[in-house]
N, C-alpha and C positions, 0 to 999 in steps of 0.2 A: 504493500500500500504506500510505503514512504517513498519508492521509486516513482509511481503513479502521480504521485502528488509534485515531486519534484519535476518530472516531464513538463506535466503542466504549466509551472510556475514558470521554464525554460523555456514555452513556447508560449506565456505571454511574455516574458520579458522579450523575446525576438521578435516579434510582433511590434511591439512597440519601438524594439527599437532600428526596425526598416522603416517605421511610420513617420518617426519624427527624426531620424538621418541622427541618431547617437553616436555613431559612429563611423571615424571617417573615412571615406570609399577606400581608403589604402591598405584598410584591416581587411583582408579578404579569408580571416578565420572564425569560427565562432560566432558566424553569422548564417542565415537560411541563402539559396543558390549561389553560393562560392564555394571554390574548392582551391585546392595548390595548384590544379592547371589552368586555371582561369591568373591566378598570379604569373606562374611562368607563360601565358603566353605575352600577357602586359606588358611581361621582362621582355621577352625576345621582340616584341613590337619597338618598343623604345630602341633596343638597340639597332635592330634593324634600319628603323627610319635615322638611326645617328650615322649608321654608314654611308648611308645615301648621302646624304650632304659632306661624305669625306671627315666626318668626325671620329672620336676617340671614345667610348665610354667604359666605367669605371665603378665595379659593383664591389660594398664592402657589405659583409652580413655579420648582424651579433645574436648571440642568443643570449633572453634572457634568464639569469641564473635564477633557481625555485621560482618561477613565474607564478605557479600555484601557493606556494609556501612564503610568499613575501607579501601577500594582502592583508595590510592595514584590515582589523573588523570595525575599528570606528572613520575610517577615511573610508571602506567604501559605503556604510551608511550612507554617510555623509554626499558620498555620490551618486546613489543612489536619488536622496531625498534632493539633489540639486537637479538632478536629471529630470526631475518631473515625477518620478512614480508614487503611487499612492501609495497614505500611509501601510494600505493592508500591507502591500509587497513588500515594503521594506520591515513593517513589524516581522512578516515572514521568514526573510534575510537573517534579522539578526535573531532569530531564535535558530536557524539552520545552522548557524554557523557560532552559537554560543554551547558552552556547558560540556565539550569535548573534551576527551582526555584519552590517551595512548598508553601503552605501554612498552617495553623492549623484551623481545625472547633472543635471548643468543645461547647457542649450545643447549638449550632446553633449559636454560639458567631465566627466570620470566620477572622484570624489576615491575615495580612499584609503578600505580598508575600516576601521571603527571597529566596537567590540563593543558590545552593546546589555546592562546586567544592572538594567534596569528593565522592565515593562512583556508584554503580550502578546500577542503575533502575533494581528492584528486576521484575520477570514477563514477562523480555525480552527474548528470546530464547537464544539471544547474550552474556548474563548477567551472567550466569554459566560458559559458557568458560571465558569469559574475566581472571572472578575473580580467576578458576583455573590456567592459564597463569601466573596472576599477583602472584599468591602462589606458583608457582612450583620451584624457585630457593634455597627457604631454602628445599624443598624436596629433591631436588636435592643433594645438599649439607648434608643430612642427610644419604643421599642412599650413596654417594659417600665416605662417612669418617664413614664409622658402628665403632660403641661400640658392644665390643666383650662381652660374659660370661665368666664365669672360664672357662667353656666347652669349650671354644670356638664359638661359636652358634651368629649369629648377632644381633644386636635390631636395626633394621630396619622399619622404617617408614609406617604404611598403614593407606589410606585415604578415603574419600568416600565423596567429596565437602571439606566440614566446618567440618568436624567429622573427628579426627586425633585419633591413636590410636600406642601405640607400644606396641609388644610381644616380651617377652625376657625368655631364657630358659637356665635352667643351674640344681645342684640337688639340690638345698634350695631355699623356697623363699625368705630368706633373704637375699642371694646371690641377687637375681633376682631384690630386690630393691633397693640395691645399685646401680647396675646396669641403671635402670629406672630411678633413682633421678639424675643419671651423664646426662644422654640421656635427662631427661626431662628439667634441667637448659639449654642444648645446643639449644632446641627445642625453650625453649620462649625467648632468646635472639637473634636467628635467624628471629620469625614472629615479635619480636620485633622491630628490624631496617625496616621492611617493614610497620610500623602501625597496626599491630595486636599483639592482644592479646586474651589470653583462660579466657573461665568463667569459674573458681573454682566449681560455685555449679554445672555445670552440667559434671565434672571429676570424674570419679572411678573408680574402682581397682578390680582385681579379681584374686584369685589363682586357678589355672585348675591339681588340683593332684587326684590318687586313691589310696593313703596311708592310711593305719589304723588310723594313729596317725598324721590327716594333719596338718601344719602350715600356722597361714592368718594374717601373721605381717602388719601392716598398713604403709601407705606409707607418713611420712610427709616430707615437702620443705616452703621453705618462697619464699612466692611470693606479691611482692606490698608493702613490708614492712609488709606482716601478715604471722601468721604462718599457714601452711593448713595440716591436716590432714585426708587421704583417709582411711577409715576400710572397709574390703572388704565385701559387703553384701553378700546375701543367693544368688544372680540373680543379673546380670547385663544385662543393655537393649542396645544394639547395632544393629544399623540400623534397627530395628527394631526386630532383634533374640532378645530372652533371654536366658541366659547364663547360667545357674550354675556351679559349681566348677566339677562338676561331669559329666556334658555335658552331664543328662539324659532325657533335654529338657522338663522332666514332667512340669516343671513353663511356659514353652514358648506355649508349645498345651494345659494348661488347658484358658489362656489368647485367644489363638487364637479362641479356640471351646466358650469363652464366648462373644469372637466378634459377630462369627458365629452368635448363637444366638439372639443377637439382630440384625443383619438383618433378620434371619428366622421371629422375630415376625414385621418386618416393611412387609414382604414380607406376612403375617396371611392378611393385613387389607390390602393388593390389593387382596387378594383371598378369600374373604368371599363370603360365602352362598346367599347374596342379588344382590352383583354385581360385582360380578366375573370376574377376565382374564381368556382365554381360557389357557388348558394347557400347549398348546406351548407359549407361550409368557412366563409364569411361569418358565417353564423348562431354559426358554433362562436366564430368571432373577436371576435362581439357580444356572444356570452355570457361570455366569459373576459377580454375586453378591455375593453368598457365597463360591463355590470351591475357590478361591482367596485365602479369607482371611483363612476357615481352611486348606489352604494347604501352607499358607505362610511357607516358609524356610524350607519343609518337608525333599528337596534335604539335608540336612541336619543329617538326625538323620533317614529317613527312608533307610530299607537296603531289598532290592527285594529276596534276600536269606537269611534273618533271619528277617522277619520284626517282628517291637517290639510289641507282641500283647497290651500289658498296654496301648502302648498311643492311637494306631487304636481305640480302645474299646472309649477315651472320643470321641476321631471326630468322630467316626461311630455314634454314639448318635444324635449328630446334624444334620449328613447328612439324618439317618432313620426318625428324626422330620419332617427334610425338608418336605424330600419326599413324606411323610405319609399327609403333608397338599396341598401337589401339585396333588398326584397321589395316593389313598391309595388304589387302586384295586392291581396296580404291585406292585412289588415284588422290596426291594429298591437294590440298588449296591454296590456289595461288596468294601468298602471303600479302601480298598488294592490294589484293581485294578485299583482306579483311581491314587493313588500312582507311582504305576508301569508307568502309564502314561505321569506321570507329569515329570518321573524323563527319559523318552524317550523322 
């Protein structure tokens, strides 16, 4: 019943908050019709149209550290009750999230229980909005006061939960991280006042150019009293795409097709020779189990009028396995077509 009741409470609070635009179009987490590929294609659009005009763009992502476990319970009252929502939902609020208390089991050793009056029951449906709510003010405030490039071009804020990221575009990337380093002190002094903070080790940096002669100056700031330095790797993994400098995606579908892979052989030892599923159950497991994962972020990098035969060729690999241990009489499908599909 307590799950029932929280559902509810999550989809008025969503309700409401598509209604009155609480939050800003750059959170594309934690809200109803978004997902991570609707953020990566925004990303790859922006970069895209930054080529065209011969420019340089420059993505820096942070995560933020306990993004569930650093919620203020009286700040987001507090946000709550500014946001507009009625007394009932916030009476609601803070009785959900009062009166809790934990305990530790290690080695079967079980300590004392202690109360918990930070933070929000990670697992609740309620739990991802709350903590987007209680985060959307320094968004806000990021969307609303942009740092410009030399170009002109904004560095504006994109989110996806706990995973914060800014693209900034101008014709150098040394320009670009000047730029970043002004935007990023703004950024942790904002989640700052609210009780958060980013982890360093999982922050990094990427130059998106196709010049002959690219530049991929690192990005250092001090933060904490340390000094941190970002060098931009070969690939960056965001929401789960990977990235290269060159957006030729070959690093993100040789990882996806070796996903693949390992469920095709979990999927070998429900369909051996002794005790077998029938085909249809198989096919169902193939559709649900592996098209997923090798067709993750295809929207992406696949194009229905020039598709890129190099990368088709590794996913067609795994799909012809597939199918070859599910079905080897027919004849497998052409992997382009399910492409075509996916992106209708």
């Amino acid at each position: 019943m307590g799950k029932v009741v929280e559902k509810i409470v999550a989809s008025w609070l969503l309700f409401d908050m598509g209604k009155y635009n609480l939050l800003p179009t750059t959170q594309f987490g934690g809200r109803p019709h978004s997902s991570c590929l609707d953020a990566g294609l925004a990303l790859v659009n922006d970069i895209s149209t930054a080529w065209k005009g011969g420019m340089v763009s420059t993505l820096l992502t942070l995560d933020i550290k306990g993004f569930f476990n650093h919620v203020q319970h009286g700040q987001l009252i507090w946000v709550l009750w500014h946001m507009g929502f009625p007394p009932q939902i916030c009476s609601w609020v803070l009785s959900f999230i009062s009166d809790r208390s934990a305990s530790l089991n290690i080695d079967n050793a079980l300590s004392d229980f202690f109360s918990i009056d930070v933070g929000v029951p990670q697992g609740s449906p309620v739990s991802p909005v709350l903590a987007c709510l209680y985060a959307a003010e320094p968004l806000h405030i990021l969307t609303r006061n942009l740092v410009f490039s030399g170009t002109g071009h904004p560095v504006g804020p994109r989110s996806y939960v706990d995973n914060l990221a800014f693209l900034t575009i101008s014709d150098s990337p040394g320009e670009n991280i000047i730029t970043l380093r002004h935007t990023l002190y703004t950024a942790l002094d904002l989640f700052a006042e609210i009780g958060m903070k980013i982890d360093p080790d999982k922050s990094e940096l990427i130059h998106f150019t196709w010049r002959k002669k690219p530049q991929h100056p690192p990005l250092s700031f001090t933060y904490q009293g340390k000094q941190i330095t970002l060098s931009p790797p070969p690939s960056l993994r965001w929401l789960g795409f990977h990235l290269d400098s060159r957006l030729t995606f070959h690093n993100h579908i040789k990882i996806m097709a070796k996903k693949g892979s390992s469920v095709v052989q979990g999927l070998s030892c429900l369909g051996n020779t002794l005790h077998s599923m029938n085909q249809y159950h198989l096919h169902l497991l193939y559709k649900t189990c592996v098209i997923p994962v090798i067709t993750y972020g295809c929207q992406l990098w696949f194009d229905p009028t020039n598709p890129p035969k190099s990368l088709i060729q590794i996913v067609q690999k795994v799909q012809n396995n597939t199918l070859r241990r599910i079905d080897p009489i027919n004849i497998t499908l052409p992997f382009s077509l399910i492409m075509c599909c996916n992106r209708t």
